[in-house]
C-alpha positions in Angstrom: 106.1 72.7 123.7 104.7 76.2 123.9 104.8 76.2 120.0 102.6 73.7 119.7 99.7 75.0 122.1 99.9 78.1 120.8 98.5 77.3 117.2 95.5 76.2 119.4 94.9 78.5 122.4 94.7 80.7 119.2 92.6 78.8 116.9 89.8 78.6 119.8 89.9 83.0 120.4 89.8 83.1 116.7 86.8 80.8 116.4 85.1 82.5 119.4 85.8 86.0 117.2 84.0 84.4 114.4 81.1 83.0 116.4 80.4 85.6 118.7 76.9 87.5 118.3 77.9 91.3 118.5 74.6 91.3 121.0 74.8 93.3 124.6 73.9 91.0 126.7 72.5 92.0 130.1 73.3 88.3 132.0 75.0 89.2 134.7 79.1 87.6 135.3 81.6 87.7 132.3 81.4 83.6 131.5 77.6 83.5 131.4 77.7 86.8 129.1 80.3 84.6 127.2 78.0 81.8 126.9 75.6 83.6 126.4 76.4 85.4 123.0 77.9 81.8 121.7 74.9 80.0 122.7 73.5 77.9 119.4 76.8 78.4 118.1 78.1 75.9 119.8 78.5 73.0 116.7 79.5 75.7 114.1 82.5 76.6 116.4 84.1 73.4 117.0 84.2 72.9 113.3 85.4 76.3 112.7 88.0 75.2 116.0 89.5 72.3 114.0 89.8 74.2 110.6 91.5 76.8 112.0 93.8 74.3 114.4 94.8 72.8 111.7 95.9 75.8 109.1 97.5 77.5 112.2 99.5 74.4 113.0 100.5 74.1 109.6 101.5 77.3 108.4 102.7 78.5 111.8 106.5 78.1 111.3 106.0 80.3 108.2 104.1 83.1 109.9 106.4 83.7 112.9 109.2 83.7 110.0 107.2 86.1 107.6 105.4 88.5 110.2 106.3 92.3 110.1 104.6 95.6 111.3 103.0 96.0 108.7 101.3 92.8 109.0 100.3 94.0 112.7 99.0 97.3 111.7 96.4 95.8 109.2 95.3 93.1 111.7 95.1 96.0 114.1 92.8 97.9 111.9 90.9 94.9 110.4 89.7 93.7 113.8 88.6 97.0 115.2 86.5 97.4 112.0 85.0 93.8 112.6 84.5 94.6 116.6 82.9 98.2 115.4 80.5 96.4 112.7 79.6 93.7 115.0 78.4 95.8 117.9 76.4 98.4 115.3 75.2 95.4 113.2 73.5 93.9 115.8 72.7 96.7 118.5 72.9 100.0 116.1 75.4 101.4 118.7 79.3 100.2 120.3 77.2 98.6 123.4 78.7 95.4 122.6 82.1 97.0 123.0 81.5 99.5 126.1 78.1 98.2 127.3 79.5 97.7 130.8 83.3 96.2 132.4 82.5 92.5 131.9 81.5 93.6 128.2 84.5 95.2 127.2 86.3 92.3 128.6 84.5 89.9 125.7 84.9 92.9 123.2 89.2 92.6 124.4 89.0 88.6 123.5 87.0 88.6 120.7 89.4 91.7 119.3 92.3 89.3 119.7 90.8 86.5 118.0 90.3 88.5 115.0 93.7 89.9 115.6 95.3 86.8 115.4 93.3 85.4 112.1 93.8 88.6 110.1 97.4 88.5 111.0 98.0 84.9 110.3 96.0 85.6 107.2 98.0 88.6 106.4 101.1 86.9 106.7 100.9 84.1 104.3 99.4 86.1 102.0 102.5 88.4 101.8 104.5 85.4 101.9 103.1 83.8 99.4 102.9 87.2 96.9 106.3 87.7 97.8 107.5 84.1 96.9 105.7 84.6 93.7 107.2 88.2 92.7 110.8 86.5 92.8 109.8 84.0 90.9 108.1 86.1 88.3 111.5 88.8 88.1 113.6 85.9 87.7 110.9 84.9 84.3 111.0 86.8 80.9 110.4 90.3 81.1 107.0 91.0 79.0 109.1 94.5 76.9 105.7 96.2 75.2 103.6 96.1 79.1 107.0 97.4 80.6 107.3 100.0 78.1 103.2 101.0 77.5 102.4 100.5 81.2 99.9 103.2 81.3 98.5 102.0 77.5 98.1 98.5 79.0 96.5 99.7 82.6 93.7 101.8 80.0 93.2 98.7 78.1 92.7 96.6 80.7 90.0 98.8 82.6 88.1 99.3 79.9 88.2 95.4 79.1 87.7 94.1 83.1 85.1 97.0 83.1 83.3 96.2 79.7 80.6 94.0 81.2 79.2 96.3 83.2 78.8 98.9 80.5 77.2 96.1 77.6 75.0 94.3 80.8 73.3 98.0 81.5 73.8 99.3 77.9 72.9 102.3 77.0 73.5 102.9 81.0 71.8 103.2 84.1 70.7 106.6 85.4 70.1 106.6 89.0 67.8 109.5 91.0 70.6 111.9 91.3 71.4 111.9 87.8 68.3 111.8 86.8 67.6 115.5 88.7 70.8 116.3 87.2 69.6 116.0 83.6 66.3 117.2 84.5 67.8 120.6 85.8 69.7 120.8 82.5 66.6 120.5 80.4 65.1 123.0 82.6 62.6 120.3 84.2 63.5 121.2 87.7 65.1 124.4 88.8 68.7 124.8 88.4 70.6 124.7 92.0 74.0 123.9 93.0 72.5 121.1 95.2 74.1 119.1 92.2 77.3 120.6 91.3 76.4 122.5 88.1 79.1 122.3 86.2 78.5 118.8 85.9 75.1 119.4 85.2 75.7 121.7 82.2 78.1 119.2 80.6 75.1 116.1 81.2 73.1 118.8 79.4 75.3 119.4 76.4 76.2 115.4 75.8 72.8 114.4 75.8 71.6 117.5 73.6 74.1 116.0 70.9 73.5 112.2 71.5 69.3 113.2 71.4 69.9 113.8 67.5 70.1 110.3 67.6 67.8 108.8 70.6 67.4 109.3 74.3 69.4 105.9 75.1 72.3 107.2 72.8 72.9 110.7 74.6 72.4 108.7 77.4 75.2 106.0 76.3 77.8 108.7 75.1 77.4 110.5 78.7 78.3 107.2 80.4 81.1 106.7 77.6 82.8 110.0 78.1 83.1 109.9 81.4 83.8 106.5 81.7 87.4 106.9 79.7 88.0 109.9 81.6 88.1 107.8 84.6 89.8 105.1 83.5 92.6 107.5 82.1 92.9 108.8 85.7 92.9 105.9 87.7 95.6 104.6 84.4 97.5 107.5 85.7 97.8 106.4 89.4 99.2 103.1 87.8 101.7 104.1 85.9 102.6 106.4 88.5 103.6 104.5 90.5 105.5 102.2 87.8 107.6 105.3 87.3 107.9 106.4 91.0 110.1 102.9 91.4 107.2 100.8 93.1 107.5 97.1 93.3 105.4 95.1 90.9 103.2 93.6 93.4 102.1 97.3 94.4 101.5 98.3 90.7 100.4 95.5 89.4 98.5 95.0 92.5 97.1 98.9 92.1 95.7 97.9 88.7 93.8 94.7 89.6 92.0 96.4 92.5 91.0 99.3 89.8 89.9 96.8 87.1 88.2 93.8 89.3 86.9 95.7 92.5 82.7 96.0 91.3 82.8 99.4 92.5 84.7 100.9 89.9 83.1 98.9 86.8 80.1 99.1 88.5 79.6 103.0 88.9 81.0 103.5 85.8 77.8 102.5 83.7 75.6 104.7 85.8 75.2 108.4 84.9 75.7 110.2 88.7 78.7 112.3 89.4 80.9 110.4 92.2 82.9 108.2 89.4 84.4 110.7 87.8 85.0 113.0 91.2 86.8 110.0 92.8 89.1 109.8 89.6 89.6 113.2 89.5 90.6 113.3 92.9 93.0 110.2 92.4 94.7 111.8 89.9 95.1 115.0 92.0 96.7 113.3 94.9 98.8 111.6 92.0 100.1 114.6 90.8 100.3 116.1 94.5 102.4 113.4 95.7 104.7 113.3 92.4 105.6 116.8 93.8 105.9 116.3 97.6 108.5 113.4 95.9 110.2 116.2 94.2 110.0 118.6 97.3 113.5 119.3 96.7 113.7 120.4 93.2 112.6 123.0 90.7 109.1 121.8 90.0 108.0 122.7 85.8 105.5 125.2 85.8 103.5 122.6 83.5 103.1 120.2 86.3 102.2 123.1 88.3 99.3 123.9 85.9 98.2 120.4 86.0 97.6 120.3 89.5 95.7 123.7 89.4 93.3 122.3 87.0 92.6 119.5 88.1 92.5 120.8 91.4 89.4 122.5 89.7 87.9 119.7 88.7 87.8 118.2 91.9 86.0 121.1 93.7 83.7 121.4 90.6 82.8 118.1 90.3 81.8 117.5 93.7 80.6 120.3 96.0 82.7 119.3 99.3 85.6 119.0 96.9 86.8 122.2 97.7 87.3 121.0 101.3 90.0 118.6 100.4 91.6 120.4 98.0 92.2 123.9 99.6 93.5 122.2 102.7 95.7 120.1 100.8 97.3 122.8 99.0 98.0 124.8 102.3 100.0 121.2 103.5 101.7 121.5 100.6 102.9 125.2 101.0 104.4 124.1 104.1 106.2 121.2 103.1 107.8 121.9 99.5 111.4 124.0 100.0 111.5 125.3 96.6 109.5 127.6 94.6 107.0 128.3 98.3 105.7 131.6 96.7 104.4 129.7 93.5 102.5 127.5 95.4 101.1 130.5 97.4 100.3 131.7 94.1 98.6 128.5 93.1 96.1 128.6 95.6 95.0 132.3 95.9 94.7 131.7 92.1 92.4 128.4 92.5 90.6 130.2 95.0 89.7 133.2 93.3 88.8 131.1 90.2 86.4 129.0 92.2 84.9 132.0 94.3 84.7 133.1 91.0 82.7 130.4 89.2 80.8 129.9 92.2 79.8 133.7 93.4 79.5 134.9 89.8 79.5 132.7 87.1 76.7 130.7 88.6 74.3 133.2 89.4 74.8 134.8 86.1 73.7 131.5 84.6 70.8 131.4 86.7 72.1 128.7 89.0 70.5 129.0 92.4 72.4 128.1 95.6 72.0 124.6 97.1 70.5 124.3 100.8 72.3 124.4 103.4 71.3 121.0 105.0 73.9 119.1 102.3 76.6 119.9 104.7 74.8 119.2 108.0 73.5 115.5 107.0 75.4 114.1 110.1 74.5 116.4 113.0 71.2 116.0 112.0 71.4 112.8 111.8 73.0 112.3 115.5 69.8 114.0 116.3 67.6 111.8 114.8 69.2 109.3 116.9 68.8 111.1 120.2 65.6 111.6 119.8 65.0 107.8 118.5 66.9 106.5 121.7 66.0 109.1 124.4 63.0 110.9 123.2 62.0 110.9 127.7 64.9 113.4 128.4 64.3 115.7 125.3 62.8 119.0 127.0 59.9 121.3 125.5 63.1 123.9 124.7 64.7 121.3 122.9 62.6 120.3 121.1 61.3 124.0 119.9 64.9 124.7 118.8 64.9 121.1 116.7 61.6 121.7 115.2 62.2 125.3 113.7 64.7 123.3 112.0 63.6 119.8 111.4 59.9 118.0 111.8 60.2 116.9 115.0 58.1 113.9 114.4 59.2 113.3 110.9 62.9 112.4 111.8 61.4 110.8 114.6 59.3 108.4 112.3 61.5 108.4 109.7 65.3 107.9 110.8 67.6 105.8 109.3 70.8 105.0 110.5 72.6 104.4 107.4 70.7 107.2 105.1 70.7 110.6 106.1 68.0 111.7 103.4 65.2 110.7 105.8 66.2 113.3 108.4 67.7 116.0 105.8 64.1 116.0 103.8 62.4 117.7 106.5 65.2 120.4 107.1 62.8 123.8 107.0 64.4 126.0 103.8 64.4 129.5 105.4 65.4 128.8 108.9 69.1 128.8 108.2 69.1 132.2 111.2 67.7 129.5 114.0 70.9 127.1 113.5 72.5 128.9 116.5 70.0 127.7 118.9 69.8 123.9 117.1 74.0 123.9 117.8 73.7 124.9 121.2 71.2 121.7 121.7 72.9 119.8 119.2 75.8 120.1 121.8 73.8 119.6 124.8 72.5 116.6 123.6 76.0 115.4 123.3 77.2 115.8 126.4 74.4 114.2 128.0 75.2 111.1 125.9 78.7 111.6 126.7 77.9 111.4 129.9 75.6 108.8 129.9 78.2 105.7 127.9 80.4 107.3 130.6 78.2 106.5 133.4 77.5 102.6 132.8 81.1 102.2 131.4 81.8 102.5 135.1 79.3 100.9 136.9 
């Protein structure tokens, strides 16, 4: 008996979940706030009700058979990613989840609701992919994709990834590329604010391609560094072929890589975060094909590998550095073999970078980038102070904020979602006033603190 009302006690939370605003609203008792965010909702949700009655009571034998922790831990996350996008979606802050007691009551149901649908959605997905996989290993073995898995992963990139390249042909260059290859041409002044490396091999491609037209240097930029991608993220598929992974996860790893618009997408457009996100895939690969091997004499080759392109990631992005050097001191601790080499292996990465950076650079003229490229989200937490609560900001305050930033201009022009708004007005030359900006950075957060703290309780 307690089967069958369960499938729809369930289907109603998950339909409320789906229905509910994400307002804060300020009725006061937790049925009327209830009401109140479902209000003109009321006919979508009773057909979303029976829909989901319905698939829950059908496929309800097979998720209480097929659920695992896995499946929880996804549902888990998925939800409190929907509950987080509702709340800033609709209010541009968690009110919706901590506005008040009764609120986080609603925020507690409609969390469950989701909970429940991504898990019974979860489920029967890894059901079904798993009903499939046995049926496929018990089929004909395909010998030449087994064999040439990372030949067949390149190929089908660069076939799934095709239309983007011939729809924007000879390729798109956004603004940052754009100052990129007007630095190298010695348009604009040449700063790290881009990283330069980068810069200087834009520079050099489209010198060569120019012999031909504009549109082809521009074309063989976006065709280098389009295979170099796809011969990274090729890498992370085969990888994990060779590291014994199930065919749903490889096979699984390639479809995501080949169909998900972000990778096809990007790759047509001249701007340097494609190829630093398959650089840094291909790190981790080779990083984790060693933590694998923790136990064993690692070759010096692979060791090389991962010191190069190791490189590439801090060169190719400027806050590369900041996942790579921390990585490598993880990895120091961890491995039981060899520790020294790895010690080795970063004091040499480091000095080459400090190197390229503090020497190299300057030598070729490249001036340093600003500082406000690292501080794009205290500043913008600022902006949002002073958007929200510009009442309690004192004449002190704001004297320390504006020998930084233009008061009004972040004022007028903060975005939530863009921090170039706010990081335009940061005042080059100021960089010895940041002390004084921290210390009300940090008073301003406290007060806030305080504040969600305050009506939480009431």
């Amino acid at each position: 008996m307690r089967d069958k009302i369960k499938p729809g006690v369930y289907a109603i939370l998950s339909a409320v979940a789906l229905c509910i605003s994400g307002r804060f609203s300020v009725i006061i008792g937790g049925w009327a706030k209830l009401a109140a965010e479902l209000s003109g909702e009321k006919e979508q949700a009773f057909v979303i009700v029976i829909l989901l009655m319905i698939l829950y009571r059908k496929s309800w034998s097979i998720y209480i058979s097929g659920r695992k922790w896995i499946t929880h831990i996804l549902a888990v996350c998925f939800s409190c990613c929907m509950l987080i996008g509702k709340s800033f979606s609709q209010t541009g802050n968690i009110k919706f989840i901590f506005g008040d007691i009764k609120q986080f009551c609603i925020a507690v149901i409609v969390f469950f609701g989701f909970y429940i649908l991504f898990d019974v959605a979860i489920t029967l997905l890894y059901v079904y992919i798993n009903e499939k996989s046995e049926e496929k290993e018990k089929s004909i073995k395909i010998k030449w994709i087994e064999e040439h898995y990372f030949a067949f992963s390149f190929l089908c990139m660069l076939l799934c990834w095709s239309p983007y390249i011939l729809c924007y042909l000879p390729g798109s260059v956004p603004h940052d590329g754009y100052w990129q290859l007007n630095m190298a041409f010695g348009i604009n002044p040449l700063t790290n604010h881009h990283p330069w490396v980068i810069t200087f091999i834009y520079g050099v491609v489209m010198r060569i391609g120019r012999y031909i037209s504009d549109n082809f240097g521009i074309f063989m930029i976006v065709a280098i560094f389009t295979v170099i991608e796809i011969l990274c993220y090729a890498s992370v598929c085969n990888s994990l072929k060779k590291w014994g992974a199930s065919k749903k996860v490889y096979i699984g790893t390639l479809v995501f890589f080949s169909v998900v618009p972000a990778f096809g997408g990007y790759a047509q457009a001249v701007i340097k975060d494609n190829i630093f996100t398959a650089l840094l895939a291909l790190f981790f690969i080779i990083y984790i094909d060693i933590c694998i091997q923790h136990g064993k004499n690692i070759e010096i080759k692979k060791m090389v590998i991962l010191f190069l392109v190791g490189m590439m990631v801090c060169l190719s992005r400027n806050n590369g550095v900041y996942i790579v050097i921390p990585s490598m001191v993880c990895l120091i601790l961890y491995v039981q073999k060899e520790r020294s080499r790895y010690v080795i292996l970063l004091i040499c990465l480091m000095v080459c970078y400090q190197g390229l950076e503090g020497y190299v650079a300057p030598q070729l003229g490249v001036e340093k980038g600003s500082v406000k490229e690292v501080l794009s989200i205290p500043f913008q937490q600022t902006a949002r102070y002073i958007k929200e609560y510009p009442e309690e900001v004192t004449l002190k305050e704001k004297k320390a904020i504006n020998d930084i930033l233009s008061y009004d201009g972040i004022k007028e022009n903060y975005n939530p979602e863009i921090s170039d708004f706010v990081k335009n007005t940061f005042r080059e030359g100021s960089e010895d006033k940041l002390d004084e900006y921290f210390k009300v950075w940090f008073e301003m957060f406290l007060k806030t603190s305080n504040g969600i703290y305050r009506s939480y309780i009431k």
